[in-house]
N, C-alpha and C positions, 0 to 999 in steps of 0.2 A: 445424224451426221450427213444426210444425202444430201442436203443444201449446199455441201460446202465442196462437191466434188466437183474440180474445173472440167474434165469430157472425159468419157470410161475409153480405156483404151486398154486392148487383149495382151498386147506381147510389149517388149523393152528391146530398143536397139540400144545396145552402150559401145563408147569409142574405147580404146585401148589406154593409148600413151596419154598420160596427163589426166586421165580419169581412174584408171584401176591400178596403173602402176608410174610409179613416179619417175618416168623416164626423163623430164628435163633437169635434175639433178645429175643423172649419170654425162645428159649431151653436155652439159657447162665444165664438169670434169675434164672431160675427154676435150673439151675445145678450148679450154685453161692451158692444156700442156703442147694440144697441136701448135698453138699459134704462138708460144714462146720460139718455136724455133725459128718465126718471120720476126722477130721482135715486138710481138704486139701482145696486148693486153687484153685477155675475154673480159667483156664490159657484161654482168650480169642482165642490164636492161635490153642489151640485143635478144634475150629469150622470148621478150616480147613478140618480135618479130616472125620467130621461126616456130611458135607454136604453133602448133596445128598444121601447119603448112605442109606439103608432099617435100618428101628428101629433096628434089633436085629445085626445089625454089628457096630451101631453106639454104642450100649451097649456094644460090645466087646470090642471095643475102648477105652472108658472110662474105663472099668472096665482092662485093659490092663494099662494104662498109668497110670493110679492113684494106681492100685494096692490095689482095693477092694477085700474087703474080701466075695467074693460073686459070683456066675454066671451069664454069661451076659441075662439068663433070670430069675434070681431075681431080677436085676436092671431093667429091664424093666416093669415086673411086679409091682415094689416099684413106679417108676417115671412116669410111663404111666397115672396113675390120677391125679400126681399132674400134667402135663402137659394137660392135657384135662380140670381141671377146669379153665388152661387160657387162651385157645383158645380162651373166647370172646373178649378178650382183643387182637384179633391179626389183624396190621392195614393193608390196602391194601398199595402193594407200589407203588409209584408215577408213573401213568399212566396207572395202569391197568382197572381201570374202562372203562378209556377212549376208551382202545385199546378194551376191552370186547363190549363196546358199539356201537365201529366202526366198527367188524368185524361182530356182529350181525345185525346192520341196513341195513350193504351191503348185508345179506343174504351171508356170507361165513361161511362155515360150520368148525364146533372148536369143541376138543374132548380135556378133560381136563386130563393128564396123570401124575399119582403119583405113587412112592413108599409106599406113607402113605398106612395104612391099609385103607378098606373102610367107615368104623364109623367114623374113624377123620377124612377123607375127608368132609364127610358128615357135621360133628360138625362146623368146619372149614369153609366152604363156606355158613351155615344158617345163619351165621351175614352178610355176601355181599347179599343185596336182588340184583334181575336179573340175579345172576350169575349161580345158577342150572340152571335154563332152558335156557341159553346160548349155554348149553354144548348138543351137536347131543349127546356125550357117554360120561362117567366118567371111568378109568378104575384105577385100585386102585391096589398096591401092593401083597396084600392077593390074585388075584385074577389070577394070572399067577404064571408059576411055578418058575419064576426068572427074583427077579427086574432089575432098570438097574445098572450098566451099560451093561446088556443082552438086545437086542433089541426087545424081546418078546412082551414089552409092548405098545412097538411105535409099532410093527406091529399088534396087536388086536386089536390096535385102527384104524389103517387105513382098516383092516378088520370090522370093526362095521362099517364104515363110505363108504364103499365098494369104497373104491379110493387107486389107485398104490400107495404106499411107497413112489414111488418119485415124485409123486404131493403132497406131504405133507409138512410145515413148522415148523417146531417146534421150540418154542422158551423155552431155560433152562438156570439156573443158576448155575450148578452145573456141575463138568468136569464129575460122570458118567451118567449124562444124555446126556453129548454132544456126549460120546464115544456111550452109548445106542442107541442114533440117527442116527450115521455116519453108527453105524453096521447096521441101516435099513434102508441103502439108502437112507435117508430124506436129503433136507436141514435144518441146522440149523444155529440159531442167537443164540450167548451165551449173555446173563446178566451176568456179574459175581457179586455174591453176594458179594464178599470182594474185598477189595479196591486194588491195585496194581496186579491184578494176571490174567490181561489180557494176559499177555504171557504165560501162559501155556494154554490157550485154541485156540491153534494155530488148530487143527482141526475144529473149527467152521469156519463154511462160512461165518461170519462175527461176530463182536465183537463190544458190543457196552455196553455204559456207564449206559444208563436205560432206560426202557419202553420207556419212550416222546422222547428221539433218532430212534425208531423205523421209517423204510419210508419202509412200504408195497407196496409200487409200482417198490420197486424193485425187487420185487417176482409177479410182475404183478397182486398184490393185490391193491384195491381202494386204493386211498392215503389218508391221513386227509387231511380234510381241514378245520383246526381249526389255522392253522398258520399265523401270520396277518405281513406282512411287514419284515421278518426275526425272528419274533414275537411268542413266545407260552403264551394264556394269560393263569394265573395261579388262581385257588384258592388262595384269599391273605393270607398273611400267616405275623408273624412279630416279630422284637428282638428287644432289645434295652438296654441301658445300658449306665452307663460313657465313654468318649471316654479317652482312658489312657495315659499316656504320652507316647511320641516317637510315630514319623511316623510307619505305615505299612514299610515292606521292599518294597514293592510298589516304596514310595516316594523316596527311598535313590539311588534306583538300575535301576526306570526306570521312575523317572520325573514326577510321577504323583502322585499325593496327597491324598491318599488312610487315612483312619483314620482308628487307632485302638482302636475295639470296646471291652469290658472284654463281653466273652458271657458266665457266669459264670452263672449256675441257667437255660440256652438255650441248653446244652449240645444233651435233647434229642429230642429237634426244630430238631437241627441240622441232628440229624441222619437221621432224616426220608425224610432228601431229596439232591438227589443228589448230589455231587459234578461237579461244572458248574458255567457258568455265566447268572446273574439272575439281575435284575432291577427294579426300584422303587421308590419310595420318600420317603425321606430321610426330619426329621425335628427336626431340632438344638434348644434345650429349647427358647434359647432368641434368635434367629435370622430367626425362620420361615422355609418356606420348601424350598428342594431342590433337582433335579432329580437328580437320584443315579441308579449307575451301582456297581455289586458287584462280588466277585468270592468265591464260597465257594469250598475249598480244603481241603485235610488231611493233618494233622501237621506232618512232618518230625520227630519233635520232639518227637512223641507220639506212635513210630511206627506204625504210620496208624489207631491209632484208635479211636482218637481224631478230629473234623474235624473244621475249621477256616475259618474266613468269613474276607475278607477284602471289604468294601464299597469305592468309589469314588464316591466325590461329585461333580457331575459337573459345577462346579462354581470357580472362583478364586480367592482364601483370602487371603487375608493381611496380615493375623495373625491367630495364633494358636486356635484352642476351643480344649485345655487340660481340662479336669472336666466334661464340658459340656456335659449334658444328649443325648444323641441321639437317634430318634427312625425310624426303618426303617420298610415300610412297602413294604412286595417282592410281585409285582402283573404280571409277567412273566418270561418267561425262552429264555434262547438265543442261549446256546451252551454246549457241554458237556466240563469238563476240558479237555484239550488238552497240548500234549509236543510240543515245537517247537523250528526246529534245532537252533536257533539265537536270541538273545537279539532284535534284531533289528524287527527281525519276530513278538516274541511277544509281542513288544510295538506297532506295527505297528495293528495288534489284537486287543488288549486293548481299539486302539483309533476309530479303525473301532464299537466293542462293546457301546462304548461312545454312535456314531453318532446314530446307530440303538436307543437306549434306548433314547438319544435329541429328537430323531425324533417322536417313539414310543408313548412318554408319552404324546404327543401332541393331539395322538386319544384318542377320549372320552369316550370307555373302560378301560382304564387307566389315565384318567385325574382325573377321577370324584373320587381316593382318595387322589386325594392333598387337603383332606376336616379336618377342626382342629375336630368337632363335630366325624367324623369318626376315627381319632388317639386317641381321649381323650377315645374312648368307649373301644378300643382294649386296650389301654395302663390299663385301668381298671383292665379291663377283667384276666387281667395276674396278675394282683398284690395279 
């Protein structure tokens, strides 16, 4: 494997908002209801905008675009509490525990680097227990004379941590932290926080779909070893709903019998996990269970901000279950979405995906909930 490692690097800077915890879900909330009272409407694509950015330019922004009647430190001063009472409410996104917990066990040393001021850092990470003292340093926006994307802050921190700049890793989702980083000789991994806009963070030293895509040993960091057989077992997680008429495009365009689920009421299941291929069991009101492989993507139709789940059941039926309740429960992960140059390509994928998830559900980390007792409780539990 040492052919394939891009440059060994000692310690991990990681950013906060938009990499470990899904803070622009909460800003779009909170700026959904501020601006009904100017009569405006929060445009989801301004997130664009204000990612990454330091508070007081992301207020320029807004109060720029909408054409408040205000300066951009009266809006921050107006929105800065209502955003702080919902910080509790703000969830980690998928894999950061894990990757927090794996870079801590191995003893690799991680310095947590934000724009945020230092109080709502602070705010912010008291509902993750382990994760303060995870961190050698915290280094907070307020506390350099200029966030990123100026490299100031990535290099105080590899100063606190008394390690070169370029034994550092930093991982960010936002493009001025990638520019931030690049200016400080670091390597970095982008996340991108929104969906399609992998091609403009063509300066990352690599690009990847989310946390649980992470492989630290290509940075000559310890690798996980939570992966079983092609296999990431997941927190189960679960939807369900009528299955509607008409095939998935699945069925019509690549042969395989995909069901369409309404995941109406799941919308914000959905969000909080990535887009990828993911597997499970799968169990049809009247005809019992069935191992299920799925793909969950963004809808085309919804300019990306809506995101859709197609299942495949791996079994071969006779006949239609239009009506028919279905409920799936997701207890791993496989792969991120991926494009691929050829029809042929991606059915060829698909059925590779099958055999892993046949094979998979077989170990008894994943066997043990094809159990009705364990559906009936979740299926409760949601209603």
């Amino acid at each position: 494997m040492m052919n394939s490692i891009r440059k060994l690097v000692s310690c991990v800077i990681l950013d906060l908002d938009g990499t470990l915890v899904n803070t622009d879900g909460i800003v779009s909330e909170v700026l959904k209801v501020y601006l009904v009272k100017y009569e405006k409407k929060w445009d989801g694509r301004e997130a664009q905008k204000i990612i990454g950015k330091t508070p007081i330019e992301a207020a320029a922004a807004i109060v720029e675009d909408y054409g408040l009647p205000m300066s951009k430190e009266d809006l921050l001063s107006e929105i800065s509490p209502m955003f702080s009472d919902q910080w509790c409410k703000l969830k980690a996104l998928p894999g950061a525990y894990r990757l927090i917990k794996h870079l801590r066990g191995h003893g690799v040393q991680m310095a947590l680097a934000s724009n945020s001021p230092r109080d709502s850092i602070e705010k912010k990470i008291s509902y993750h227990p382990t994760w303060k003292e995870s961190f050698a340093t915290i280094i907070a926006g307020d506390e350099v004379k200029a966030g990123k994307p100026s490299p100031e802050i990535f290099l105080e921190a590899a100063k606190r941590l008394s390690v070169d700049p370029s034994k550092c890793l930093v991982i960010e989702d936002s493009l001025p932290g990638v520019v931030a980083a690049k200016a400080a000789d670091m390597e970095v991994v982008a996340v991108p926080s929104l969906p399609k806009q992998s091609h403009l963070y063509t300066a990352a030293d690599e690009v990847i779909n989310s946390l649980l895509d992470l492989r630290p040993e290509k940075w000559g960091l310890p690798s996980f070893e939570d992966w079983i057989d092609g296999t990431l077992p997941l927190e189960p997680w679960h939807i369900g709903g009528p299955v509607i008429k008409g095939y998935g495009r699945g069925s019509k365009v690549l042969g395989i019998p995909t069901a369409n689920l309404s995941v109406e009421g799941y919308a914000s299941v959905l969000s909080e996990h990535p887009a990828g291929v993911y597997f499970g069991w799968a169990k049809l009101s009247t005809r019992g269970f069935y191992k299920m492989v799925m793909s969950i993507g963004w809808n085309p139709y919804f300019d990306n901000t809506e995101k859709t789940i197609e299942p495949w059941l791996l079994h071969k039926f006779d006949e239609d279950f239009y009506g028919e309740e279905l409920h799936l429960v997701i207890v791993g992960y496989i792969r991120p979405e991926a494009n691929f140059p050829s029809l042929e390509s991606l059915i060829a994928k698909i059925h590779e995906d099958g055999k892993i998830a046949e094979n998979a559900l077989e170990l008894p980390i994943y066997a043990k909930y094809k159990d009705e007792t364990y559906f009936k409780s979740i299926h409760n539990n949601h209603l």
